[in-house]
N, C-alpha and C positions, 0 to 999 in steps of 0.2 A: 786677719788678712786685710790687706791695703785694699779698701771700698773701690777703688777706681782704677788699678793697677790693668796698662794692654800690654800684655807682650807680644811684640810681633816676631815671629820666626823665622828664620832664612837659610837655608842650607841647599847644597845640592844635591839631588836626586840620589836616596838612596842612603842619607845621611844618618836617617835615624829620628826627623822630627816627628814622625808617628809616636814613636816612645814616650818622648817630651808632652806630647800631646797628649797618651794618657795620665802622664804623671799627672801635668795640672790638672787636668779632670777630678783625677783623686784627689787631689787638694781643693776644687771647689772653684775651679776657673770656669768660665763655658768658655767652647770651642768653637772657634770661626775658621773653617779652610777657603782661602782662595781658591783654589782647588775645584770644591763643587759650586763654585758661583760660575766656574767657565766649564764644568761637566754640566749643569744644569741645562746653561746655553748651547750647549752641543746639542745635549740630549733634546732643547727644542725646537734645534732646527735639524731634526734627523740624523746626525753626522752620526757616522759611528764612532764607540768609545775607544779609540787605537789615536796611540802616542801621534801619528801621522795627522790624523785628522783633528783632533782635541788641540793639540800644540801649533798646527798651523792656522784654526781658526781662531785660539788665542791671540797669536802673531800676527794677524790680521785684524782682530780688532784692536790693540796697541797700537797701530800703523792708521788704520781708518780714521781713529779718536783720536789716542794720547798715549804718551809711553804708560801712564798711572790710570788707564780706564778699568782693570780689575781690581784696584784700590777702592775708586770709586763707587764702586755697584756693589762692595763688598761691607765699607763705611757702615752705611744704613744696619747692618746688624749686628753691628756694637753698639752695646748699650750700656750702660749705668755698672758699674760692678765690676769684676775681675775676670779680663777677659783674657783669650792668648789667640793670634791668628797665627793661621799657616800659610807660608806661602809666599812672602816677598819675593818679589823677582828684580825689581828694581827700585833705585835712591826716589825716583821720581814717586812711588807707592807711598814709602817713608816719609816722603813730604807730605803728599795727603794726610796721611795717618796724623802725622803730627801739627797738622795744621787744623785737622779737625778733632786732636782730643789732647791736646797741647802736653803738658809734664806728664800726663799719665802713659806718656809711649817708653816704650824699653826693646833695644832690636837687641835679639841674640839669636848667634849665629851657631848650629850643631856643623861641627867640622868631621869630615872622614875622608881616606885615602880612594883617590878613582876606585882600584883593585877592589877594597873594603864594601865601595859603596856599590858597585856593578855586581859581585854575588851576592847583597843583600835583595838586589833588584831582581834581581835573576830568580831566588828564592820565595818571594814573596806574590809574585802572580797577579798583580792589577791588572783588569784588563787594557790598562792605556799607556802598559810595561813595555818595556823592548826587551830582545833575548841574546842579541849577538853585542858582542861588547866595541863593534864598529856602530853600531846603531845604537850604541850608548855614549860614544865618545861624537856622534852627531847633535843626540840630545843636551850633552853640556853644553857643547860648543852654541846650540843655539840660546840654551837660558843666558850662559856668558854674553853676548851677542848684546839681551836684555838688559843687560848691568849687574848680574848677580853676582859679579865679582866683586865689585864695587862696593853693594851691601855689604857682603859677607865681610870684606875686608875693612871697613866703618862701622861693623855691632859694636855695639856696648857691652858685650860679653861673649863669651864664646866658649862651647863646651864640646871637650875633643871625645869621639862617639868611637875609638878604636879597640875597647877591650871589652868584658864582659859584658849585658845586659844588664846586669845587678850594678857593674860598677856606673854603667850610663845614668841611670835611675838614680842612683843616691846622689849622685853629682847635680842631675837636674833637679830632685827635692830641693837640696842643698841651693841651689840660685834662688830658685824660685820661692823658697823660704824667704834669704834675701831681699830679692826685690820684694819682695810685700811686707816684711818688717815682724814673720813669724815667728 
C-alpha cells in the first residue's frame, strides 16, 4: 500500500460512504470522519444530536470562520500513512486538504440516486437522520448550498453506489487497490 495515500470522500447523504469506509479499513487505511469533529463540537456544547441542530451549528461555524473551518480542525488527525476522510462538503476543504498534504490527496466521490439514497437514510437510524423525505430534500439542498455539488462534480473518481452491496464493495476494493498501487 501506498505509505502516504489520503483519500478524501464526498457524497451526498445517504450515498453509501460508510461502506467505502469500512472497505479501506479492511485494507488498512485509518479512518478520519468530518462528521465526528462537528458531533464532537455539538456534543460539547450541549446541542442535541438531531440533523437540525448538528447541521445548523456546522453552518454556522463555516459562516463565523470560513467555508473550510471543518477541514481545518479535521487536518490535525491525519497523519503519516494511509489515510481516507469522510466528509467533504466543500472545494474550499479540498483546498485545505491539499495544501496541507500536497500529491498525497485523491477526492472520490460515491454517487447514488436521491430515491436510492433517502431509503438507505431512512433505514439506517442515525440519530442526526431525517425521516420524511421533504426533510431530506432540505438537507441536500443545504449541503448543496455548501459546494458539495461542486466537489462531487470535480472528484477524481467516482463510484456509482446503485446495486448491490457486494457489487459497491468490490468496485471500492478495486479503486482503492488502485490508488495505492495494490
Amino acid at each position: 500500500m501506498s505509505a502516504g495515500r489520503v483519500v478524501c470522500v464526498t457524497g451526498m447523504p445517504g450515498c453509501g460512504k460508510e461502506e467505502l469506509l469500512q472497505v479501506a479499513a479492511e485494507l488498512g487505511f485509518r479512518v478520519v470522519r468530518m462528521g465526528d469533529v462537528v458531533r464532537e463540537e455539538a456534543a460539547r456544547r450541549g446541542l442535541a444530536l438531531t440533523d437540525a441542530a448538528v447541521g445548523g451549528m456546522a453552518d454556522e461555524e463555516r459562516k463565523r470562520h470560513h467555508p473550510g473551518v471543518w477541514a481545518e480542525r479535521t487536518l490535525p488527525r491525519v497523519g503519516p500513512g494511509a489515510f481516507l476522510v469522510d466528509g467533504i462538503r466543500a472545494q474550499s476543504e479540498v483546498t485545505l486538504f491539499r495544501e496541507g498534504l500536497g500529491d498525497r490527496v485523491t477526492v472520490v466521490s460515491v454517487d447514488a440516486s436521491p430515491r436510492t439514497r433517502y431509503e438507505r437514510v431512512r433505514l439506517r437510524r442515525r440519530p442526526d437522520d431525517i425521516q420524511s423525505f421533504e426533510a431530506f430534500e432540505v438537507r441536500d439542498r443545504r449541503e448543496l448550498v455548501w459546494g458539495l455539488g461542486e466537489v462531487i462534480a470535480g472528484a477524481d473518481h467516482h463510484l456509482a453506489n446503485e446495486g448491490s452491496l457486494e457489487e459497491f464493495r468490490a468496485a471500492s476494493r478495486a479503486l482503492l487497490a488502485k490508488l495505492t498501487g495494490a
